[in-house]
N, C-alpha and C positions, 0 to 999 in steps of 0.2 A: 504494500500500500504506500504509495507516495504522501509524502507529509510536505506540508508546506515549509517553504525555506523563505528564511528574512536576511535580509541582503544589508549589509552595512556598508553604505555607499562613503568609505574615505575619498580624500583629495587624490590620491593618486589610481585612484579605483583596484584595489588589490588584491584585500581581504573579503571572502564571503563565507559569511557565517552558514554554513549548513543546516540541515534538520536536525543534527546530532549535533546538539548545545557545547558539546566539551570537546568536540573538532573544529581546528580551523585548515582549509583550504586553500593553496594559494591559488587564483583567476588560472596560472599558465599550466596547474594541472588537470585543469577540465579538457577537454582537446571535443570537437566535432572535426565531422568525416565531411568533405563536400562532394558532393555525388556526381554532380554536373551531367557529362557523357561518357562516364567510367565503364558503360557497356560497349561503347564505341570508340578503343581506343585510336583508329585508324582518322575520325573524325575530330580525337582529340590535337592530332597531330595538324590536321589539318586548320586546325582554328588556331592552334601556335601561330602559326606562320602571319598567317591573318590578320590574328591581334597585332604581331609584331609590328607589319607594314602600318594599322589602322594607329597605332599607338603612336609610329614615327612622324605621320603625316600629323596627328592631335599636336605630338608634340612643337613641330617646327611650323602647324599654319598658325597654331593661336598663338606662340610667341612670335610668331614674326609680328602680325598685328599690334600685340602689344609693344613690341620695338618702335615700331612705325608709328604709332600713336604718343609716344616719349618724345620721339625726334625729328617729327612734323609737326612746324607749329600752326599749317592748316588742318591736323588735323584733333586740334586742341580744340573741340568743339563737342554738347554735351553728347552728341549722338555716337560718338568713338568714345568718349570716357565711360558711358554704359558697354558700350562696347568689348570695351579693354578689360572690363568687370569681370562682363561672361566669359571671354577666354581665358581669364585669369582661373577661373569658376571651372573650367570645363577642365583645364589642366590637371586642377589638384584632383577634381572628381573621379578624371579617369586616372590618374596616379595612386588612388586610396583602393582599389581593388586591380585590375589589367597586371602589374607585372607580378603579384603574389597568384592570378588566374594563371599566366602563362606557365609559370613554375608547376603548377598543379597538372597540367594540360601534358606537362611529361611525367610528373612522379606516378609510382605505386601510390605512395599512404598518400592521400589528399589531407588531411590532417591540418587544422585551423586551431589556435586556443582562442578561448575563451575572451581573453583579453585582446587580441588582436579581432576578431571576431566581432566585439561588439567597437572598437574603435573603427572597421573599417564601416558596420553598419551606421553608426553617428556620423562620418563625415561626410559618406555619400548620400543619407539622407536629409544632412543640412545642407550640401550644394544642390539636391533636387528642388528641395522646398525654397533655397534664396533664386534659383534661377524661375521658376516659377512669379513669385514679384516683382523679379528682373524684367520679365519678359515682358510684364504689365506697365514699368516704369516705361520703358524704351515704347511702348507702344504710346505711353502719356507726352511722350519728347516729341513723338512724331505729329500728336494731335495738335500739340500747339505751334508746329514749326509750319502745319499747312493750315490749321485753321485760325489762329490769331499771329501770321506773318509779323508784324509788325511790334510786336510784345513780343516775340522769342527770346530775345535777349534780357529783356530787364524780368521776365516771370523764369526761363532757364538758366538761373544765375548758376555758378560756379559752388557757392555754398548751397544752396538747393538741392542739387546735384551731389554731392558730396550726405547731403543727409539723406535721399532719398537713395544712394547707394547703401549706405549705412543702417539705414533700416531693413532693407532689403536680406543683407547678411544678418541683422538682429533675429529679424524673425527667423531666418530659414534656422540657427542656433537655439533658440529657443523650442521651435519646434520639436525639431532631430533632441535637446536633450532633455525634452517630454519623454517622448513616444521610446527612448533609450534609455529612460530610468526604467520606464513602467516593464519594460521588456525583461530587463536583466533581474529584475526581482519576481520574475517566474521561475518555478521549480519544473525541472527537466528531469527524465527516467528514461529507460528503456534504452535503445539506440539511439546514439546522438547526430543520427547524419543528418544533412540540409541536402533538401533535392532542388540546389540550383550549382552556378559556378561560384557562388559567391555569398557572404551574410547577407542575404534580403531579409528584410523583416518579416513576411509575412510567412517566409518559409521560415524562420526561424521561431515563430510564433505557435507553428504547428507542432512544434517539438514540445510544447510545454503542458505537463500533464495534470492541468490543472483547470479553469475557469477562465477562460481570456476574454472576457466579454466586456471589462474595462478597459483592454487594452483595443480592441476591437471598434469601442463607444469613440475613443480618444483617434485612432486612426481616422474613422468617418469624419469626426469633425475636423480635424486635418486636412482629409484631403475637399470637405468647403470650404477652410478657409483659406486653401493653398491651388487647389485647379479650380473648383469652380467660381468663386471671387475673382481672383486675376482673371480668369479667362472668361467672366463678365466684365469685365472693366476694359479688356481688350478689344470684343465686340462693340461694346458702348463710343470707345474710340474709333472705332473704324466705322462706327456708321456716320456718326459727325462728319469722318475723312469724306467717305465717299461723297455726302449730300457737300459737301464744301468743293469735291473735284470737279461732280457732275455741275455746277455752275460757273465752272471756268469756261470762258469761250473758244479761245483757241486750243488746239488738238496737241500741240507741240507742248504748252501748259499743262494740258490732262496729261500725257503721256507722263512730263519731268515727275509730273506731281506723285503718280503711281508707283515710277520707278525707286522713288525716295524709299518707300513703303513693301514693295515687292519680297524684298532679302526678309526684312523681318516677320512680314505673312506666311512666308516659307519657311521662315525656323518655327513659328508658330504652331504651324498646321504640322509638321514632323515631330514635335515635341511631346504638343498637347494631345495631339492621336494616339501616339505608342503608347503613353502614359497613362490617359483614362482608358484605354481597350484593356490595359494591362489590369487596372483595378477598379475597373466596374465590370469589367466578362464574366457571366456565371462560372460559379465553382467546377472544375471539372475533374478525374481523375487523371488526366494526361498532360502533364506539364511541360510535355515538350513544347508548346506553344508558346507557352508564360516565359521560356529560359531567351527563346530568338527572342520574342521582344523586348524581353529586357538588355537583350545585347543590341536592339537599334537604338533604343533612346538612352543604354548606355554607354556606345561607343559609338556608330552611327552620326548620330545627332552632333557629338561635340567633333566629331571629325570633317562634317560639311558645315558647321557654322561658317570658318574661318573664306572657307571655298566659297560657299553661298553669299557672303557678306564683301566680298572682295572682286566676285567674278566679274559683275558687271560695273565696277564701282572707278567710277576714273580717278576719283581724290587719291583712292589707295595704289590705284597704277603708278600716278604720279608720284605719290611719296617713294613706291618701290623702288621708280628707275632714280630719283633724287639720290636712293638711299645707296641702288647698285653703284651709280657713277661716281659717288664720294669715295665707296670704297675705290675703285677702282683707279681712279685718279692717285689716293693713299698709297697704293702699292707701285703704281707708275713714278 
């Protein structure tokens, strides 16, 4: 019979007091198994390779971006400062799980503790939820750069920006060390495997044998105040956009005006799709479904921001070639 376990949550998250009062635990000797596609290991090899490319490309498009947003000072403006955010955002996210998945993609033991376990679940579900209000901010930059032109500058101030970045990460922290307290002070038994590549929570929530229906209440409300808020507030924005474009007269006007807007419609709709199919799709017993997409909107997504937000974008062309001929000249 499993007995309830009470978690002594220290500053450095350590110790966990067991059911068995005169035992103490340390976190890195609990270990979970992660399952992934351990029956597959020819497919496991094959998404090695995969991540590796998808990881390199993460890594050098969204820092270049943010290079190029440091040292263009056209492009010191707030729509690349949010910008620089999500790359920033997207880096760390896919760094907190991708290269401990790779490693597992070639081991035997898939083996995670406990402590690394719920660290990588906290960061990547603080970058899910702050990119989430990110997505709504940059959608709020856009409303007012097409529909009050002529205020941009004195309502998009520098400190504005700067707090509405700042909340942005508040909340998504808050959140993630919600929904990562209530987690880790569930009592786990039987086999400790997670059937995904990685700590998700909801597979790891399945491990617990116990009552999760607080933790379950706390999720729901979560994901309103984190998908479907923002992604009212986004809608709400873009229909203003629209009704403000559709009364431009000239086509060359309409055209600039959508293009502004296009890159981030498109991160939008790839984000916010993967993500609520992911956790509003009925329960099902086949999770092969639930694991690809959590590998588009977790690796996917942050690896065409950088592509999608630069492909058609001339500012960033221009900063690129500024940035190539500098060097170039440098070594000349």
């Amino acid at each position: 019979v499993c007995e309830s376990t009470d978690f002594e949550i220290t500053n450095n998250l350590y110790i966990i007091i067991s059911g068995n009062r005169n035992q103490e635990t340390n976190w890195t000797d609990i270990e979970f198994t992660l399952q992934g596609l351990s029956k597959y290991p020819r497919a496991e090899k094959f998404l090695f390779m995969m991540f590796l490319v998808m990881y390199m490309v993460i890594l050098l498009g969204n820092s270049t971006l943010i290079i190029l947003t440091l040292l263009d000072s056209r492009l010191h403006t707030p729509m690349y400062f949010f910008l620089s955010n999500l790359s920033f955002l997207d880096i760390l996210y896919t760094s907190s799980f991708i290269p401990s998945t790779m490693i597992h993609f070639l081991s035997e033991k898939k083996k995670i503790s406990l402590t690394r376990c719920v660290v990588q679940m906290s960061v990547s579900f603080t970058m899910a939820s702050t990119e989430c209000v990110l997505l709504a901010v940059m959608a709020y930059d856009r409303y007012v750069a097409i529909c009050i032109p002529l205020r941009y500058p004195i309502i998009m101030s520098k400190a504005l920006c700067i707090q509405m970045a700042a909340l942005s990460w508040g909340l998504g922290f808050l959140n993630s060390l919600t929904q990562t307290i209530l987690a880790v002070r569930l009592p786990f038994c039987g086999k400790k495997v997670i059937n995904h590549f990685v700590c998700e929570i909801l597979a790891f929530l399945k491990l617990a044998c116990t009552d999760i229906s607080l933790n379950e209440i706390t999720l729901m409300l979560g994901n309103v105040i984190f998908l479907f808020v923002p992604l009212l507030l986004i809608s709400i924005s873009y229909i203003f956009i629209l009704s403000t474009v559709l009364r431009i007269n000239s086509a060359g006007g309409r055209k600039k005006a959508f293009s502004t807007c296009s890159a981030h419609i498109t991160v939008v709709t790839m984000f916010y799709g993967s993500i609520l199919f992911m956790y509003i799709k009925p329960k099902s017993k086949d999770t092969a479904s639930d694991k690809l997409i959590a590998l588009c909107y977790g690796v996917v997504t942050p690896m065409l921001n950088p592509i999608i937000y630069s492909l058609r974008n001339t500012e960033v062309h221009d900063a690129m070639k500024k940035l190539t001929a500098r060097q170039f000249w440098k070594k000349g």
